[in-house]
C-alpha positions as CSV (number, residue, x, y, z in Angstrom):
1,X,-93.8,-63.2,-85.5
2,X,-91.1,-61.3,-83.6
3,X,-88.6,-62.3,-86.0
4,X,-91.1,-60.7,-89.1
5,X,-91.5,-57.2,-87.1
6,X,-88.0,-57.3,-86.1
7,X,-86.8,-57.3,-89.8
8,X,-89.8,-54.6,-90.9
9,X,-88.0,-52.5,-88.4
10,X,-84.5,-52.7,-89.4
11,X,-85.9,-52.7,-92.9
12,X,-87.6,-49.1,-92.2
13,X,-84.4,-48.0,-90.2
14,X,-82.2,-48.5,-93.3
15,X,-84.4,-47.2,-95.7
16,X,-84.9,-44.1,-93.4
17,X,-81.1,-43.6,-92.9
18,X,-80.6,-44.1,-97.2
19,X,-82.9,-41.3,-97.6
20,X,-81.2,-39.0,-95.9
21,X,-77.9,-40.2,-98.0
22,X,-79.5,-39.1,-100.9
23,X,-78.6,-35.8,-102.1
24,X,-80.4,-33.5,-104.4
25,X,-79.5,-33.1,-107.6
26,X,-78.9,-29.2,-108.5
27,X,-80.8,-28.1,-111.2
28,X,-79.0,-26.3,-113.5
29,X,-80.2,-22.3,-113.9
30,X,-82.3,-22.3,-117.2
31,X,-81.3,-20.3,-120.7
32,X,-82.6,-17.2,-121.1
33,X,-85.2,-17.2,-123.7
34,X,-82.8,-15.3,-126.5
35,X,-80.3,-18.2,-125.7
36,X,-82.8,-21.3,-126.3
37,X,-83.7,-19.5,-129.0
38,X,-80.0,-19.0,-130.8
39,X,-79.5,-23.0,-130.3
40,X,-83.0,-23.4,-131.8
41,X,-81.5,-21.4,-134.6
42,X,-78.3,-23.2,-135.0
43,X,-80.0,-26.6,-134.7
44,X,-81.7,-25.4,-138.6
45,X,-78.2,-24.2,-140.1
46,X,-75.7,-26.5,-141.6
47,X,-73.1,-27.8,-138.6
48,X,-70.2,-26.2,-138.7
49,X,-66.6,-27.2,-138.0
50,X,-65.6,-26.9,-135.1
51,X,-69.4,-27.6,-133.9
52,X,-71.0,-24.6,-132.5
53,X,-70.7,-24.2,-128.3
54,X,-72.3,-22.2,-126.0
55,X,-70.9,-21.2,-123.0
56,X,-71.5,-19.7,-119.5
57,X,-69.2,-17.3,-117.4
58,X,-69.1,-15.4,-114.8
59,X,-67.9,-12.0,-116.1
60,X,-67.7,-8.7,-113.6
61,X,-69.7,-10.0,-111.2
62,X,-72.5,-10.6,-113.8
63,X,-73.5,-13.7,-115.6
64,X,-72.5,-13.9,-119.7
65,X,-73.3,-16.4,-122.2
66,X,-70.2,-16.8,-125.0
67,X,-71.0,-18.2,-128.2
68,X,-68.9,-20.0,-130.2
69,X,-68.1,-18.4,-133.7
70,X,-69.8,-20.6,-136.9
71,X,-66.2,-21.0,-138.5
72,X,-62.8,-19.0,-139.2
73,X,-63.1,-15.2,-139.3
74,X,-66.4,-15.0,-137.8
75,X,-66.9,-12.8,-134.1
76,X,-67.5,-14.7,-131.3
77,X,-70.4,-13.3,-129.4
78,X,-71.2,-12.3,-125.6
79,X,-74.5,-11.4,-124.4
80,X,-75.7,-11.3,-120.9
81,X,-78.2,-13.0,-119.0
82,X,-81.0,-10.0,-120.3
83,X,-79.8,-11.2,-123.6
84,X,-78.2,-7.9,-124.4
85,X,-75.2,-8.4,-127.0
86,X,-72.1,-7.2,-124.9
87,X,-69.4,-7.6,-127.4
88,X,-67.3,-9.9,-130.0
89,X,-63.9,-10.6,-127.7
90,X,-62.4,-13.0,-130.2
91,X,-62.6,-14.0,-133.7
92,X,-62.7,-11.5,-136.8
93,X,-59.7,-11.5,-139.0
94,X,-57.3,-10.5,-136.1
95,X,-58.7,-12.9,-133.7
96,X,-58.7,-10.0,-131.1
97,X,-62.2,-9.6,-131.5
98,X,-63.5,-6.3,-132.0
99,X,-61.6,-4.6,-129.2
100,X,-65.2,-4.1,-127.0
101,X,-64.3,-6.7,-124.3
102,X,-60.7,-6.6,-124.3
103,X,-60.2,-8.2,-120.5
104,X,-62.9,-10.7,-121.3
105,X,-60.3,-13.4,-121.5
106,X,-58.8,-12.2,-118.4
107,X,-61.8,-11.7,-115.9
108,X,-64.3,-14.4,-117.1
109,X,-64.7,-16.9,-114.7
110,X,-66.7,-20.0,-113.6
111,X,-66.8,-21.6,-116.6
112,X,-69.5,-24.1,-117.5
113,X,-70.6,-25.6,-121.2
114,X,-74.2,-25.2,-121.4
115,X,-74.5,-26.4,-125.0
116,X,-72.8,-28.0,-127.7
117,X,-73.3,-28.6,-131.0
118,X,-73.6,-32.9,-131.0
119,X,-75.1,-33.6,-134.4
């Protein structure tokens, strides 16, 4: 009988010691609404080649969601996290964007995919 309460105890001890091992997952910050809405949006046009990416950045202290052009020639897109378009800083027949965010390349930071195009 000792033998059985001894073993409940260490049992109890090691499962009280895993839990604290365990560590939260971080959930990541959800889309603005304007966002889920643009990848609902893609999701019904054709894919395109290179698939369709949306990424997030940290951009003057302010967080910026880039979207990946549809093809060649097309303006990349910026908007911010009220969903307000910001600028095209590529793309377009020079590639240069159309000269709105012209240090985006420079300054944006923290770079994380949030979506991608995987059909």
């Amino acid at each position: 009988m000792a033998m059985k309460k001894s073993i409940f105890l260490l049992l109890g001890i090691v499962l009280i010691c895993a839990s604290f091992q365990v560590k939260k997952k971080k959930r990541a910050a959800p889309l603005p609404v304007c966002i889920q809405q643009l990848i609902n949006k893609i999701k019904k046009e054709p894919v395109q080649n290179p698939p369709r990416s949306i990424y997030r950045y940290q951009y003057k202290k302010h967080t910026v969601y880039y979207v990946t052009p549809p093809c060649c020639d097309f303006f990349s897109e910026v908007f911010d996290s009220t969903c307000k378009l910001l600028g095209h800083p590529d793309g377009g027949f020079t590639g240069r964007g159309d000269g709105s965010l012209p240090d985006f390349n420079k300054e944006k930071s923290a770079e994380k995919l949030v979506w991608k195009d995987n059909r």
